[in-house]
DODREN-241494 format. One line per field, with one value per residue (C-alpha): residue number from 1; x, y, z; residue in one letter. Coordinates in Angstrom, 1 decimal. Layout:
n [NUM|...]
xx [X|...]
yy [Y|...]
zz [Z|...]
res [A|...]
//
This chain:
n [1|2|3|4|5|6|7|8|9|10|11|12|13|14|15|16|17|18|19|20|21|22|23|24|25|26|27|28|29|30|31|32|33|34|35|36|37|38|39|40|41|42|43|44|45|46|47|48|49|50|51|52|53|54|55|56|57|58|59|60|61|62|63|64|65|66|67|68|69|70|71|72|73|74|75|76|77|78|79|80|81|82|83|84|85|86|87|88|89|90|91|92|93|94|95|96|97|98|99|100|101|102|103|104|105|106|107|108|109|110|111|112|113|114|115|116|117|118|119|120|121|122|123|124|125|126|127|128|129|130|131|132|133|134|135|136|137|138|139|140|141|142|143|144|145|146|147|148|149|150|151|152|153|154|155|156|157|158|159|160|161|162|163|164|165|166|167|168|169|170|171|172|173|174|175|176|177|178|179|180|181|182|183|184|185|186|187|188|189|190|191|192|193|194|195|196|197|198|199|200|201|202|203|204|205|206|207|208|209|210|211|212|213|214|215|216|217|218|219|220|221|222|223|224|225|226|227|228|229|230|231|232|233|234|235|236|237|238|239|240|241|242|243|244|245|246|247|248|249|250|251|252|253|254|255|256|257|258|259|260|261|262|263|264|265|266|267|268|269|270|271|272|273|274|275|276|277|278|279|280|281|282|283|284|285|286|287|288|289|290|291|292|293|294|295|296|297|298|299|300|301|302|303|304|305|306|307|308|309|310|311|312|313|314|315|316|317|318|319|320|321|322|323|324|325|326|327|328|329|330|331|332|333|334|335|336|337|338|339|340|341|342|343|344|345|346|347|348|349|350|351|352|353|354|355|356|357|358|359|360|361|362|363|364|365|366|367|368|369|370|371|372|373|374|375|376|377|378|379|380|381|382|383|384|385|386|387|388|389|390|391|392|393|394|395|396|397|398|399|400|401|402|403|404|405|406|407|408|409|410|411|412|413|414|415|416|417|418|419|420|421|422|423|424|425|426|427|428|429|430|431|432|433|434|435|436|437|438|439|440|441|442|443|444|445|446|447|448|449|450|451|452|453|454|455|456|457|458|459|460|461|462|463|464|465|466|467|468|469|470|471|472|473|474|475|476|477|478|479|480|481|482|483|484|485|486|487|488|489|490|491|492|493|494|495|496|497|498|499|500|501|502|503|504|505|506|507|508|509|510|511|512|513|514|515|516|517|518|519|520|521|522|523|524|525|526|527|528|529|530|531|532|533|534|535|536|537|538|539|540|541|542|543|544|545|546|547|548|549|550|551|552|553|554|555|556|557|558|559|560|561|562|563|564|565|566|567|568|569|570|571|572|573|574|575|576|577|578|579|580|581|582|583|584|585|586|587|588|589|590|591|592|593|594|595|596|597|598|599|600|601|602|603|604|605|606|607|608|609|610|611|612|613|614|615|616|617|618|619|620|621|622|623|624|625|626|627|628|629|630|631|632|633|634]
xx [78.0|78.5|77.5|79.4|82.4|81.5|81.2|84.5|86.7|84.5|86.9|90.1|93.5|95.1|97.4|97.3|97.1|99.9|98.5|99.7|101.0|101.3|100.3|98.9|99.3|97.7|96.3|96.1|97.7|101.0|101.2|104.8|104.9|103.5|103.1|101.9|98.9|98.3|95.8|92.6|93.1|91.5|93.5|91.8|91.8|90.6|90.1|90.5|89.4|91.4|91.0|91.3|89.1|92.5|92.0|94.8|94.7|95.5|96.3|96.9|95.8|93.0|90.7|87.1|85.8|87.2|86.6|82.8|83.0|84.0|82.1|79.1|80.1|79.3|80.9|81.0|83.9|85.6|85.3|86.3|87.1|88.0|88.9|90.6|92.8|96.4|97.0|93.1|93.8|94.9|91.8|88.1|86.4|86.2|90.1|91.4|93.5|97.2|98.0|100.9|103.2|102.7|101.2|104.2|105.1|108.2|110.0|112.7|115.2|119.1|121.1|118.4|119.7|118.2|116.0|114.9|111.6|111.4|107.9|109.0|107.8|107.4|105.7|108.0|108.3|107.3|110.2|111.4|110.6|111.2|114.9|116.2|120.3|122.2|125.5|128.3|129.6|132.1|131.8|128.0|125.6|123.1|120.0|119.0|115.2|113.7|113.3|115.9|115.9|114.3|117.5|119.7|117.8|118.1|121.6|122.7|120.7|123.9|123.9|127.3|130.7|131.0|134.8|137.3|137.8|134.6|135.6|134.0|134.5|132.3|130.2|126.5|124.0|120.6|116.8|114.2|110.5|107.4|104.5|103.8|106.0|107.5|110.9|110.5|113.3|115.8|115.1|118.0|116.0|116.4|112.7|111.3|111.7|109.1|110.3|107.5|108.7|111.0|114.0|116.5|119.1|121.8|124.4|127.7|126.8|128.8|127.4|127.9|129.8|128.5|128.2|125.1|124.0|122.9|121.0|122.8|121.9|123.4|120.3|117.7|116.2|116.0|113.1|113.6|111.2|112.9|112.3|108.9|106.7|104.3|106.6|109.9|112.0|114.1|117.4|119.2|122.7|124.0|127.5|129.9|128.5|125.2|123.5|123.9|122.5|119.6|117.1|115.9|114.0|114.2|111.8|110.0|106.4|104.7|101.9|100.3|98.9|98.8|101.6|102.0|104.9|105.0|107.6|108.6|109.6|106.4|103.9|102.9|101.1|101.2|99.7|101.0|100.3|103.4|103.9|104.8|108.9|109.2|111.5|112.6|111.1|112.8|112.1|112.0|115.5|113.7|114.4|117.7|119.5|121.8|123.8|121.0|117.9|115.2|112.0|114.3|113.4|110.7|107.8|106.6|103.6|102.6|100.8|102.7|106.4|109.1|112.1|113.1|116.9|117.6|119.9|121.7|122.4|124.1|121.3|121.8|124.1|127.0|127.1|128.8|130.9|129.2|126.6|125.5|122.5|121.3|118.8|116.3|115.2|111.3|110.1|108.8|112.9|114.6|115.7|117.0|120.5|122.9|126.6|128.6|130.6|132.3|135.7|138.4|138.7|141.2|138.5|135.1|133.4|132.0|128.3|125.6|121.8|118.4|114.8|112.2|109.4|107.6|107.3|108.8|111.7|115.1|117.9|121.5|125.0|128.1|130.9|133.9|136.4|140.3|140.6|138.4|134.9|131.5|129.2|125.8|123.8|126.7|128.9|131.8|131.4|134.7|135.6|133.4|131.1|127.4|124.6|121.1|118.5|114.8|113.7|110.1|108.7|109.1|112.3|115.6|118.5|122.1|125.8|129.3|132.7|134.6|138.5|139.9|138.6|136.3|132.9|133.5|132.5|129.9|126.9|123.5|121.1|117.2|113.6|111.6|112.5|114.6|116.6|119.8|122.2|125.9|129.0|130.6|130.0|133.1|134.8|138.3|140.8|143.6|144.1|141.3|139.6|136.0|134.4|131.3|129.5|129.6|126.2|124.6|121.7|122.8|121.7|119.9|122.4|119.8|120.3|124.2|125.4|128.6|129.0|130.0|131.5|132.7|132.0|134.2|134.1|133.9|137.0|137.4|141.1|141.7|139.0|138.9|136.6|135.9|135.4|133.0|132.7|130.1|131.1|134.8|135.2|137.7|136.7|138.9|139.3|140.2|141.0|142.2|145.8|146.0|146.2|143.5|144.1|142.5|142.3|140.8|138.6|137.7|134.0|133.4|137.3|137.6|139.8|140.6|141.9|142.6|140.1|140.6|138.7|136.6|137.0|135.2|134.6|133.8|132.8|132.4|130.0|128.0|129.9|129.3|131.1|131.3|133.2|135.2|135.9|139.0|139.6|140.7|144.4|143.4|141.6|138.7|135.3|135.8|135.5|132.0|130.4|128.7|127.0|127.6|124.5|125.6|125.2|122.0|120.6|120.5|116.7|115.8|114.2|115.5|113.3|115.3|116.4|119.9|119.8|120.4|123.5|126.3|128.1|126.4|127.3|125.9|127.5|126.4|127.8|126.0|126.8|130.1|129.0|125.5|126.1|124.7|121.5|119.9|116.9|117.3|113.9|111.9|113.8|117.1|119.3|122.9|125.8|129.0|131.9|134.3|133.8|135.9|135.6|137.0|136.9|136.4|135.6|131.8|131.6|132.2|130.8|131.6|130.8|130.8|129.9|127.7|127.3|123.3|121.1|119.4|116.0|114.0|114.6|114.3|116.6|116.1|117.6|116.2|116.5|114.8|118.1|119.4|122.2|123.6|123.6|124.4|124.0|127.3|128.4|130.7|130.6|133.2|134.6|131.0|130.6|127.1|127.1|124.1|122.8|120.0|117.9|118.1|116.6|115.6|115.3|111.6]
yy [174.0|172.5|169.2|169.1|169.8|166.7|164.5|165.7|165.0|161.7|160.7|162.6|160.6|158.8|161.0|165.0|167.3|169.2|172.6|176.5|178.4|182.2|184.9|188.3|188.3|189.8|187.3|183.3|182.5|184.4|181.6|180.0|178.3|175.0|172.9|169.1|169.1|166.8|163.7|165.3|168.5|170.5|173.1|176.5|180.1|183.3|186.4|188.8|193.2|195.6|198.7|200.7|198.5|196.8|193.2|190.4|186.2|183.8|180.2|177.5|174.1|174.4|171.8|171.1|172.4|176.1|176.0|175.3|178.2|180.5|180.1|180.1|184.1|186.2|189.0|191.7|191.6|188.1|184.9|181.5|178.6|175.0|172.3|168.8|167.9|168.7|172.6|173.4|176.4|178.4|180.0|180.5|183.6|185.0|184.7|183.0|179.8|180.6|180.4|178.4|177.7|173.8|172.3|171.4|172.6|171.7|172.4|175.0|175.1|175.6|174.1|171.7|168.8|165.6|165.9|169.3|169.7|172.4|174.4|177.2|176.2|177.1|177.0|175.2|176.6|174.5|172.5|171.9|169.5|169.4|168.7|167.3|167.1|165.7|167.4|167.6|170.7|171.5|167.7|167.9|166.5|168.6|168.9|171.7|171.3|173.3|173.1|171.9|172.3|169.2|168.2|168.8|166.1|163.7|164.2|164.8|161.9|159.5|157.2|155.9|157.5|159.0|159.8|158.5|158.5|160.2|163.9|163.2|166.7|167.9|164.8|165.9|163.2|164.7|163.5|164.4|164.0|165.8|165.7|168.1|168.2|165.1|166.4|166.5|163.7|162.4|158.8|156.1|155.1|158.1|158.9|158.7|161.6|161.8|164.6|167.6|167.9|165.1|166.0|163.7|166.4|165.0|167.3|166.7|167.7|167.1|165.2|165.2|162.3|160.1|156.4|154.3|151.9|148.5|145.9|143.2|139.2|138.8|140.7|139.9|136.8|136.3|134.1|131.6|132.7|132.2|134.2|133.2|136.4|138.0|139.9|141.0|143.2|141.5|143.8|142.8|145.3|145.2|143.2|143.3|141.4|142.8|141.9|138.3|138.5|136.5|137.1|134.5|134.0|130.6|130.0|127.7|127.7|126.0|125.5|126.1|129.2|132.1|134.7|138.0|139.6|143.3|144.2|148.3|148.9|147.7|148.2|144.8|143.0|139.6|136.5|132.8|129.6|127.5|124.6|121.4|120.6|123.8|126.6|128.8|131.6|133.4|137.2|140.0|141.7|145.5|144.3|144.7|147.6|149.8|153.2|155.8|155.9|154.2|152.1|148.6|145.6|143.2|142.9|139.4|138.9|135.4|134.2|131.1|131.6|130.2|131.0|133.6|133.9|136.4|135.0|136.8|133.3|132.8|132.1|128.4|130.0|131.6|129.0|128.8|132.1|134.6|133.4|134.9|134.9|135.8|135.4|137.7|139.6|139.5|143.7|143.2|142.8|145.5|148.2|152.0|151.8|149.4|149.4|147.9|145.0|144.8|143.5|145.1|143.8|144.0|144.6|145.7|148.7|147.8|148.5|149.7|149.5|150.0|150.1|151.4|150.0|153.9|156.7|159.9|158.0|160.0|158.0|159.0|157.3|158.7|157.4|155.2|154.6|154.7|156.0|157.0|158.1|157.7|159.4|160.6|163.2|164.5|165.1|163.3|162.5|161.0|159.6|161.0|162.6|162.9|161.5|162.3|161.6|160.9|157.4|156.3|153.2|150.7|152.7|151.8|154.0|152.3|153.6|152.1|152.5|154.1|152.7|149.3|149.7|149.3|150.5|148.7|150.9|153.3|153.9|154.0|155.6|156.1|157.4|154.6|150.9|150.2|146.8|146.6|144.8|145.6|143.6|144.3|143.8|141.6|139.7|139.6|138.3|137.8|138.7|136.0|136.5|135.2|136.6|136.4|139.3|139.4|140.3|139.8|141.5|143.4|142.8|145.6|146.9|145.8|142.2|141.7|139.7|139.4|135.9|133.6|130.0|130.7|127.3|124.8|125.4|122.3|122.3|126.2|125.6|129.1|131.9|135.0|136.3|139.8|141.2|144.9|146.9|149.6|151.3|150.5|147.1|144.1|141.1|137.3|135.2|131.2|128.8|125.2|126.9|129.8|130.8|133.5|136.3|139.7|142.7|146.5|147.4|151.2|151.8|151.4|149.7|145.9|143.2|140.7|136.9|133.6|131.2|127.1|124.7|126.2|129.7|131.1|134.7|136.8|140.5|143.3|144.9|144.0|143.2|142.0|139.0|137.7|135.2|135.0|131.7|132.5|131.1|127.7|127.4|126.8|129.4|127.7|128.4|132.3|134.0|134.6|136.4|134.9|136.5|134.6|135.0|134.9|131.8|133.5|133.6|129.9|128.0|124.5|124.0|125.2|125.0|126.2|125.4|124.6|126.0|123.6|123.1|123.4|120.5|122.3|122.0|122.3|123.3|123.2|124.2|122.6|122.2|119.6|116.2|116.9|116.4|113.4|112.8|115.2|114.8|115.4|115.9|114.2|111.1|110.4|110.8|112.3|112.2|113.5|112.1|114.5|116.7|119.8|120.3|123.6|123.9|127.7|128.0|128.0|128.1|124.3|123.8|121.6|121.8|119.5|119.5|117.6|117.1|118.2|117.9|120.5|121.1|121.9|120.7|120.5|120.2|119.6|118.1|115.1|116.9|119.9|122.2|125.4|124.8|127.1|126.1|127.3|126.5|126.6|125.3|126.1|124.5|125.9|129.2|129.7|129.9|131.2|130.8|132.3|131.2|128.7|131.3|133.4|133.8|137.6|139.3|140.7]
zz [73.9|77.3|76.0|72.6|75.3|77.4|74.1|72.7|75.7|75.7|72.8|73.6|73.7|76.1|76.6|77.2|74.5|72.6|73.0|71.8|75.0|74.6|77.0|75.6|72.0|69.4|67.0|68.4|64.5|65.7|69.1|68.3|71.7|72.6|75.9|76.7|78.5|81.9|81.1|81.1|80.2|77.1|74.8|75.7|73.4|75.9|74.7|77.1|77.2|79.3|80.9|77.8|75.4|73.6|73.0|73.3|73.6|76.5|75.0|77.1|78.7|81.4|82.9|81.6|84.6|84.3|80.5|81.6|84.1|81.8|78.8|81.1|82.1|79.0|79.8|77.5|74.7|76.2|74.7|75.8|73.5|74.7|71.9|72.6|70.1|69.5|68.4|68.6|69.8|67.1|66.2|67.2|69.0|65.4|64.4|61.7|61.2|61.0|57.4|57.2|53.7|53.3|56.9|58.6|62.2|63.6|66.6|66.3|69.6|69.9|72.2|74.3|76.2|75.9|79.3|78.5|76.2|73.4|73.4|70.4|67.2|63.5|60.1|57.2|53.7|50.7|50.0|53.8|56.5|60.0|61.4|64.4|65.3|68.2|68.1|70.5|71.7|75.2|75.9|76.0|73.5|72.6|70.9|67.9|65.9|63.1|59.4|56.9|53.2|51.5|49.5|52.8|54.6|51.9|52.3|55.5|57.0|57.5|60.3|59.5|58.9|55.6|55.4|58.1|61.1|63.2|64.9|68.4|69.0|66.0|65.5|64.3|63.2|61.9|61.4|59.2|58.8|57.6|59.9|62.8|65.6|64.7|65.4|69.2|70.3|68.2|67.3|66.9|63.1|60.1|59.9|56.4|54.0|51.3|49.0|48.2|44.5|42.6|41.4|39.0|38.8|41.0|42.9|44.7|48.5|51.8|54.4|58.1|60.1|62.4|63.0|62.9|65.6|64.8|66.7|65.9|66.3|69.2|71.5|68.5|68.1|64.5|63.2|60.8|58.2|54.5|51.1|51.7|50.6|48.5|46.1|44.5|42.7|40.9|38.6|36.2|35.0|31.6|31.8|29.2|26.9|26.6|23.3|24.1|27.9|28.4|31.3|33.7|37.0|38.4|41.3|43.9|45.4|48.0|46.0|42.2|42.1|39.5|39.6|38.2|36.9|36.3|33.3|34.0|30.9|29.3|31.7|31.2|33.9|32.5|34.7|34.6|35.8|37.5|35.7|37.5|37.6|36.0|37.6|35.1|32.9|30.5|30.7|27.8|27.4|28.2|31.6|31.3|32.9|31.6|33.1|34.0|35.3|33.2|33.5|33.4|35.8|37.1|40.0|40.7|42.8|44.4|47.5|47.8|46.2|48.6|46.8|43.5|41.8|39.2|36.5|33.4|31.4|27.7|25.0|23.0|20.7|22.8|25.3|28.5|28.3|31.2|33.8|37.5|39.7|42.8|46.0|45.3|48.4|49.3|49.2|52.8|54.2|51.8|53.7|53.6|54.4|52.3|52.0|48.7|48.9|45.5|43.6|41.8|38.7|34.9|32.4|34.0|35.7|39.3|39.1|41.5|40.3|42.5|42.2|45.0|46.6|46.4|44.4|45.0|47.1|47.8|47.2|47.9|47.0|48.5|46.7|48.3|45.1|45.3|41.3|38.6|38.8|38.2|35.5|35.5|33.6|31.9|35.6|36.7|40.4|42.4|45.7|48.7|46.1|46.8|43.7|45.2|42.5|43.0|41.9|41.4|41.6|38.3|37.6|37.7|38.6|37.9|37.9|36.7|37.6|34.4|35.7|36.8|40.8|43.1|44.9|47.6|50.8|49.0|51.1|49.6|51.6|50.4|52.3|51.6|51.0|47.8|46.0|45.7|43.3|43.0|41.7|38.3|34.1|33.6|36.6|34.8|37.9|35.6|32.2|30.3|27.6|29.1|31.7|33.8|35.1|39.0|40.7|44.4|45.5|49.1|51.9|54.1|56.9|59.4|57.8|58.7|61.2|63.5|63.2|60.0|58.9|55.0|53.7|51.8|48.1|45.8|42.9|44.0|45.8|46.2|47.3|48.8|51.2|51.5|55.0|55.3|58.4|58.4|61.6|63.8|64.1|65.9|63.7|64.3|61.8|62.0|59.3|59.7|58.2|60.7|64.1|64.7|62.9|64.4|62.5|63.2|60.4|59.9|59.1|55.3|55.0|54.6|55.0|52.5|53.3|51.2|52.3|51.3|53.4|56.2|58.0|60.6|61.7|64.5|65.0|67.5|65.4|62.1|58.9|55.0|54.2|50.5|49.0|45.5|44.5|42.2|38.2|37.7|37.3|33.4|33.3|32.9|35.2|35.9|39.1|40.9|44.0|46.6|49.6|52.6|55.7|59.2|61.5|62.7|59.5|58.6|58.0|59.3|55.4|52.3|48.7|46.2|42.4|40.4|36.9|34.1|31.8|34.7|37.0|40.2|43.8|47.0|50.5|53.7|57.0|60.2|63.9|64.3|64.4|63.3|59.4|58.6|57.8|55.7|53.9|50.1|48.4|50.9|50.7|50.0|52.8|52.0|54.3|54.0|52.2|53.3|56.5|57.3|61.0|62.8|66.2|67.4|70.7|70.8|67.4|66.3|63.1|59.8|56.1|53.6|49.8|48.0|43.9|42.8|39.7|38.4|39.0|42.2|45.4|49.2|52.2|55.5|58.4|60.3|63.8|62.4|63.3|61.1|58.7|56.6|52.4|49.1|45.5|43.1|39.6|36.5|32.8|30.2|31.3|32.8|36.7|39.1|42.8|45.6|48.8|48.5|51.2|54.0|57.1|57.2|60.5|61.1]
res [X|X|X|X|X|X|X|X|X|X|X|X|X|X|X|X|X|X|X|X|X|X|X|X|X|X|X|X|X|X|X|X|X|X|X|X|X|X|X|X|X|X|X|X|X|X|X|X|X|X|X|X|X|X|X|X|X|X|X|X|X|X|X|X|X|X|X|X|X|X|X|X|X|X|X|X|X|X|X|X|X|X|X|X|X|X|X|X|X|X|X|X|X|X|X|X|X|X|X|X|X|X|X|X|X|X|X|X|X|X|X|X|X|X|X|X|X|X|X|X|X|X|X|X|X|X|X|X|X|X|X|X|X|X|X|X|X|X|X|X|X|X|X|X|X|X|X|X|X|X|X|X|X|X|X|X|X|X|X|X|X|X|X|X|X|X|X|X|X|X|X|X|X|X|X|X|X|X|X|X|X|X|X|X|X|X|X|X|X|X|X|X|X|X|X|X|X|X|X|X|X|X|X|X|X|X|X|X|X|X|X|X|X|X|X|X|X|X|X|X|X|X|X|X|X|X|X|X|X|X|X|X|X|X|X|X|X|X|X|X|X|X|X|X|X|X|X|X|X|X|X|X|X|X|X|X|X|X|X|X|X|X|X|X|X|X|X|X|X|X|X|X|X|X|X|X|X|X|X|X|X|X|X|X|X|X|X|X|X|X|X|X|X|X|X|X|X|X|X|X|X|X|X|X|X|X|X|X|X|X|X|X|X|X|X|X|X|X|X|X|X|X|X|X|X|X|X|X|X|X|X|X|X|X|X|X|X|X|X|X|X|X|X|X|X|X|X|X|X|X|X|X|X|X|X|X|X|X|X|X|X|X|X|X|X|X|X|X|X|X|X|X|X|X|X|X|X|X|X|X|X|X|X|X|X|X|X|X|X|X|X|X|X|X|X|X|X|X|X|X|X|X|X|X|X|X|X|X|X|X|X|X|X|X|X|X|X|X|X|X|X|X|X|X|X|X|X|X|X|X|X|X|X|X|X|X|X|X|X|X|X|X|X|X|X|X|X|X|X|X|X|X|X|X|X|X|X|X|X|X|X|X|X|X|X|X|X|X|X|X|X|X|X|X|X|X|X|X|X|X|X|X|X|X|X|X|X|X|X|X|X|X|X|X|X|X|X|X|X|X|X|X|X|X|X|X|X|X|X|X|X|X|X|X|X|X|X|X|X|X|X|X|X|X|X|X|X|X|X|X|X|X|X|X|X|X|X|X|X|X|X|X|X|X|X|X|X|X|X|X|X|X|X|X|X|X|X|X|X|X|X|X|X|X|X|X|X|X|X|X|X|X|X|X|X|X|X|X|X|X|X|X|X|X|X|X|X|X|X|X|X|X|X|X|X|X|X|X|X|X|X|X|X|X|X|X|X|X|X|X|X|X|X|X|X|X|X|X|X|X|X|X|X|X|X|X|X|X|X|X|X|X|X|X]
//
């Protein structure tokens, strides 16, 4: 025995072992203490015989000598028992295993403070995992653990401000996760929830306030990798003409290779060679999304793709009526927190519609609307209204807006990595009759940045940008027009302003910024959405394509003084025509515009710097706008 002892510890941890610590009990199983063990040390089980012949347990750490001296004694009725792993202890010298409900121990301690360690645990039920909260109370933060009801994780788990302004008197902001003892300090992340039984009946539930810390670009270096990757989800809502809606996926690659596409609806896995100079493929309609949750949507899967667009595009024969598209985001960057930047509009429903990376993935939305409500499985949920709804993966879960409002400031929240795509079916800014359908894919919260230029807009006089806090924010905004113009933004409120030429804007904490380039004064070349990336976000090298049939656009924003000599395609060099310079204190950039062909292209600058650039058109009544890429943070 000695020497399996010596070979065990042999390949113990690093550090000391998490061991059960209870002094005379009855049965090791019933132990609901536990201590960490110094480097070295082993988890030891003694059973021990007193006076009158009643037997009890010592559990404990102890050192590998004294665990060798006692198992060498013999003694009559005792018994030592020395492990080294974590929570060895709970059995041997004859006794049983404790038989616990679905493997989970957790923590369970009220009122710790953040130096103090808890040592009480406990066994969680089937449907619960283990729970950690950091709550104030008296002017002190505190610290409570234990186990939480599966569906109150999934909803509880905000680290942002749900409704108004945060109660620092009552603020609580809770963890979950389901392995053992994983709930010993409260982590600045939510942990990830992986739900024991799936559920798609979803319930209006309250969830606690609190406000969520991000690591903006300011301390993070980003680097400048673009939609390179090896896969995407790519969505596509129903919009308000649906029957005509036509499917597309434009996309780049470094080189030819095979790619796969994976339908949901279906379960096709079909494979396809890219063809030279082409960039678009026209997708079956089943991937189409409508109100529900559904198998609705598309996987692609390639080892060299650089850059992928959704599209919803008029077939030949109802032309040039209701376009959009947007930067797909590469699976490796989506994220579990995302907040809704959307439009109010005269004849549309906002719409919200998501797809996980996992099965069995908890997804929550908590509502932000001034009027009307949202409808799913036969329930009418309204403003600060909880839908919590288990999605798996190749499914699609999507909601609409029934009144003339807006989602903007809803919250998704999910416990594994999902896609996002919001906007609306019909982007109706004044009283039309055409209209485009308005759709972005969002960006991650972890993706936002505190720094933008909005660019200028070619034959687009009048836009508006759309400015979303998700915590408390100061943000300064600049225009050629305007003196600076600062504003205090209340987390999940925003701030609209009419943009012309070239803005710039400036944060205390992370923000969403899109832009809406408004309808022609004819009423010609409808409204679209545009998500504008932070300076931080810009790439030295864009690859990216302009769909066919519009007059398209490209703009650029760039470091003042720097915009000349691009490199177009390898080749041609374009310089700017017209340059709008602004001048903000250390943020002096210009943008210019710049007609393009359709097709694929590159652009790069000669000097190798970062620029930021998008890719715009309109034909008819028709109108698409998205940025050409992105440089995701790692």
């Amino acid at each position: 025995m000695c020497i399996w002892l010596c070979c065990a510890i042999i390949t113990s941890i690093a550090n000391g072992h998490i061991c059960y610590n209870c002094a005379d009990i009855s049965h090791p199983r019933f132990c609901n203490h536990v201590e960490q063990c110094n480097i070295g040390q082993v988890c030891s089980l003694k059973r021990v015989v007193d006076i009158y012949g009643e037997t009890s347990f010592n559990q404990g750490c102890t050192t590998i000598k004294l665990c060798q001296a006692k198992m060498s004694l013999n003694e009559t009725g005792k018994c030592t028992h020395c492990c080294s792993s974590d929570l060895c202890n709970s059995d041997g010298c004859g006794e049983q295993a404790p038989k616990h409900q679905n493997g989970t121990l957790c923590y369970q301690c009220d009122g710790k403070l953040q130096s103090e360690s808890c040592q009480k645990v406990t066994f969680c039920g089937y449907d619960e995992m283990c729970h950690i909260s950091e709550e104030s109370w008296n002017g002190e933060i505190i610290y409570r653990s234990g186990c939480k009801d599966n569906s109150k994780c999934a909803s509880e788990q905000y680290p942002y401000p749900i409704l108004g302004r945060r109660n620092y008197r009552t603020m609580k902001r809770v963890r979950c996760c389901n392995f053992n003892l994983c709930n010993e300090l409260f982590q600045s992340q939510t942990l990830t929830i992986q739900p024991v039984k799936p559920d798609n009946t979803a319930s209006v539930i309250t969830a606690e306030a609190s406000t969520y810390t991000t690591k903006g670009y300011s301390t993070t270096p980003v680097l400048h990798t673009d939609s390179q990757a090896t896969d995407f989800i790519l969505l596509f809502p129903d919009s308000k003409y649906y029957e005509h809606a036509q499917p597309k996926v434009f996309l780049t690659s470094s080189d030819s290779e095979v790619l796969s596409a994976f339908e949901f609806g279906s379960h096709a896995n079909q494979k396809f060679s890219l063809i030279r100079d082409k960039t678009e493929y026209f997708l079956d309609e089943n991937v189409l999304m409508t109100d529900g949750l559904k198998q609705a949507g598309l996987q692609l899967y390639g080892r060299y793709i650089a850059s992928v667009y959704g599209f919803i595009l008029n077939p030949p024969y109802y032309q040039h009526h209701y376009s959009d598209g947007y930067l797909a985001i590469p699976t490796r960057y989506l994220g579990t927190t995302y907040i809704i930047n959307s439009f109010q509009n005269i004849n549309s429903r906002n719409v919200i519609t998501l797809s996980p990376t996992k099965s069995y993935t908890s997804v929550t939305v908590n509502l932000k609307i001034s009027l009307g409500f949202v409808k799913y499985n036969n329930k009418q949920y309204v403003n600060g209204d909880n839908i919590t709804v288990i999605v798996n993966k190749y499914e699609t879960f999507q909601i609409s807006l029934n009144a003339t409002s807006d989602l903007t400031g809803t919250m998704v929240i999910s416990s594994d990595p999902i896609a996002v795509v919001s906007g609306s079916k019909c982007d109706n800014t004044s009283y039309n009759i055409e209209c485009n359908p308005m759709i972005e894919m969002v960006l991650p919260i972890d993706q936002l940045d505190i720094a933008y230029i909005i660019p200028y807009i070619n034959i687009r006089p009048d836009s508006v940008v759309r400015l979303l806090s998700v915590n408390d924010t100061l943000v300064t905004v600049q225009s050629k027009y305007s003196n600076n113009v600062t504003r205090q933004i209340k987390g999940r409120q925003f701030y609209d302003f009419p943009h012309k030429e070239v803005s710039c804007v400036t944060a205390s904490d992370d923000i969403s910024v899109i832009i809406y380039p408004q309808t022609f004064s004819n009423e010609k070349g409808d409204a679209f959405m545009m998500t504008i990336p932070g300076i931080n976000q810009y790439l030295p090298y864009y690859h990216f394509v302009v769909p066919e049939g519009f007059l398209s656009y490209i703009s650029i924003t760039v470091i003042a003084a720097e915009f000349n000599d691009f490199l177009l395609d390898g080749h041609t060099v374009i310089s700017a025509d017209k340059v709008y310079t602004l001048v903000s204190g250390m943020f002096n950039y210009s943008s210019f515009t710049k007609p393009i062909s359709s097709g694929e292209h590159t652009l790069k600058h000669r000097s190798g710097m970062i620029f930021g650039l998008w890719v715009y058109g309109s034909v008819g009544y028709d109108a698409y706008g998205y940025p050409a890429g992105i440089a995701f943070r790692q």
